[in-house]
C-alpha positions in Angstrom: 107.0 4.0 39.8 104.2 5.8 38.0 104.4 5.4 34.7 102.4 8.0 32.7 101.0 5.5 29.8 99.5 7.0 26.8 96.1 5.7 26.3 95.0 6.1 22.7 91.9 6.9 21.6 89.2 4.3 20.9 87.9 6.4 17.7 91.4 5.9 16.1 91.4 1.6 16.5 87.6 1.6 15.1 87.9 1.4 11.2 84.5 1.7 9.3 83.9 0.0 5.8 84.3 2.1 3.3 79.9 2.0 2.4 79.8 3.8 5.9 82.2 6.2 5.5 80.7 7.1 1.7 76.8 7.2 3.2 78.2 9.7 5.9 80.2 12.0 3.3 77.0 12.0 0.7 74.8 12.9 3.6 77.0 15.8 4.9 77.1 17.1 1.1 72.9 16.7 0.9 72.7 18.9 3.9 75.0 21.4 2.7 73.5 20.9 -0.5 69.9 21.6 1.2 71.2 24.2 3.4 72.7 26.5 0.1 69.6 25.8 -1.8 67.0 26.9 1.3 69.0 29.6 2.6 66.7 32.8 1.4 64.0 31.4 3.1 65.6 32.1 5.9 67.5 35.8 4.9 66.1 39.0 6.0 66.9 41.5 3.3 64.9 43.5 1.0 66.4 43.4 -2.1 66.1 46.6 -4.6 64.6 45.3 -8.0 66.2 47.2 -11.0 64.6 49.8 -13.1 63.0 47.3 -16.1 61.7 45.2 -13.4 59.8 48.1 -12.0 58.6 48.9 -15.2 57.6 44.8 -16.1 55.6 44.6 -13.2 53.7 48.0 -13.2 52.9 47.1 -16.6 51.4 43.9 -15.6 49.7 45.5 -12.4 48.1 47.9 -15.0 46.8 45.3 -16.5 44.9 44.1 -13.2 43.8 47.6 -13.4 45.9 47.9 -10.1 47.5 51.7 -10.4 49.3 52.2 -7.5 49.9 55.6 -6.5 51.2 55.0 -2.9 53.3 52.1 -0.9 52.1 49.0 -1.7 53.1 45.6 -0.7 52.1 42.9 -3.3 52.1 39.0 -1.5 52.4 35.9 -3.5 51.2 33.1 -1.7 49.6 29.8 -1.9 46.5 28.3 0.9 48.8 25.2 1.3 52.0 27.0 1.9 52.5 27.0 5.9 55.2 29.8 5.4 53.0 31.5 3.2 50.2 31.8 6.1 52.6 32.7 8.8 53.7 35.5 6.5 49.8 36.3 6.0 48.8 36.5 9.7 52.1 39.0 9.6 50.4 41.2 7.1 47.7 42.1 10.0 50.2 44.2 11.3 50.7 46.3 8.3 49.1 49.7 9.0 46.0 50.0 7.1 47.1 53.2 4.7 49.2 51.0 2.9 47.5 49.1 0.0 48.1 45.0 -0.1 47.5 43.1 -3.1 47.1 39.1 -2.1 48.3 37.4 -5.3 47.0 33.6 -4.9 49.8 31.2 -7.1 47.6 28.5 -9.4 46.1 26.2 -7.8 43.7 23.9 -9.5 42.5 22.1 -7.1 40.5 24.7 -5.5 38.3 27.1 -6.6 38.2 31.2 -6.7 35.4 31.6 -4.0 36.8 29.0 -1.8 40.5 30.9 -1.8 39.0 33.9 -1.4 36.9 32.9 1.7 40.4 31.4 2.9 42.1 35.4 2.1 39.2 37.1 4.0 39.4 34.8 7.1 43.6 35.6 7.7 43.9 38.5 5.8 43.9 42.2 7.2 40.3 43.6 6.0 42.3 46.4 3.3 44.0 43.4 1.7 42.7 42.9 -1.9 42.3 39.3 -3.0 43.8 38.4 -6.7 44.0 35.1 -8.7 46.2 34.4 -11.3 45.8 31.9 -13.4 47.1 32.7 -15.9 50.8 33.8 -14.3 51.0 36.9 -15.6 51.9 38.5 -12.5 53.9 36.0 -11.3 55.6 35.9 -14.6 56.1 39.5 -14.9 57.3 39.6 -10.9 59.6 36.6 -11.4 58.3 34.3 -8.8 60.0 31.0 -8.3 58.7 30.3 -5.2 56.4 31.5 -3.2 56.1 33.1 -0.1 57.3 36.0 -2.3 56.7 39.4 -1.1 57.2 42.9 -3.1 56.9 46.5 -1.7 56.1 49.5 -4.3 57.3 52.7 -4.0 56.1 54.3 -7.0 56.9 58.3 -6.1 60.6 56.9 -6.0 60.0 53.7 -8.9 61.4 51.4 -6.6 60.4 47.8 -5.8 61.8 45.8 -3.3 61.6 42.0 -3.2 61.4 39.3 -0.6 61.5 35.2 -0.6 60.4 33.5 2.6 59.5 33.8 5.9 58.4 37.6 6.9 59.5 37.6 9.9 62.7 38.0 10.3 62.4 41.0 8.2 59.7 42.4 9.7 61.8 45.9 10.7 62.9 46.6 7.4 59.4 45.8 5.5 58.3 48.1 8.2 60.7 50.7 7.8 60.5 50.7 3.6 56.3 50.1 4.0 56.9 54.0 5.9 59.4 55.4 3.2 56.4 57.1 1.1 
């Protein structure tokens, strides 16, 4: 006679105490938590800025005395961001008609000359450095966070925006960088 038993599964006989159980649902919800709160770092859109916002931050550019007239990327960034320096070795490969504005985010613990030795080491030599210390431009650009990245298009009055890693958007920063 072969009697076909049926074996249960050991999972269903183990019970865990309730603490476990609790830990392992509030660590699931901190990933997903961490996962929704991180996720445009990790996007690869462009996203069209509206038409005030184009104004706001050609205003504030004016102030810099920064006129653009062509494409022109601007890069928020910080020297101890690690994405912000892979998205700055990136910026080498932006062909050298188009204007790049390297906007370094407060930082007080280091100063202007020693940032801008830092820019000219990794940046591509027709990047411009800028400081702001004052936020104005990061203010007027609404940066939360930086690596934040911003392509002008002022023939059409269109600015574009990016948060995060370069990368994986490289094609369409190159395609919109070749628009004008």
């Amino acid at each position: 006679m072969n009697a076909v038993s049926k074996k249960t599964p050991i999972l269903s006989k183990v019970e865990l105490p309730i603490w476990i159980q609790v830990l392992v649902g509030l660590t699931l919800i901190g990933l997903i938590y961490w996962a929704a709160m991180n996720a445009h770092m990790y996007v690869s859109a462009w996203d069209e800025e509206d038409s005030s916002f184009f104004k706001n931050s050609m205003d504030s550019l004016h102030l810099f005395q920064i006129n653009p007239s062509g494409t022109t990327l601007v890069f928020f960034w910080r020297k101890d961001c690690q994405d912000c320096l892979s998205n700055l070795r990136l910026l080498n490969e932006v062909p050298g008609h188009i204007r790049i504005y390297g906007v370094h985010v407060s930082d007080a613990e280091s100063t202007k000359h020693q940032i801008a030795q830092f820019w000219s080491r990794l940046a591509p030599s027709h990047a411009v450095f800028l400081m702001d210390r004052t936020d104005l431009l990061k203010t007027s650009f609404r940066v939360r966070e930086v690596p934040s990245s911003f392509i002008i298009l002022p023939k059409e009055k269109k600015i574009f925006s990016h948060v995060g890693i370069l990368r994986r958007s490289k094609q369409q920063m190159l395609k919109l960088l070749k628009r004008q």
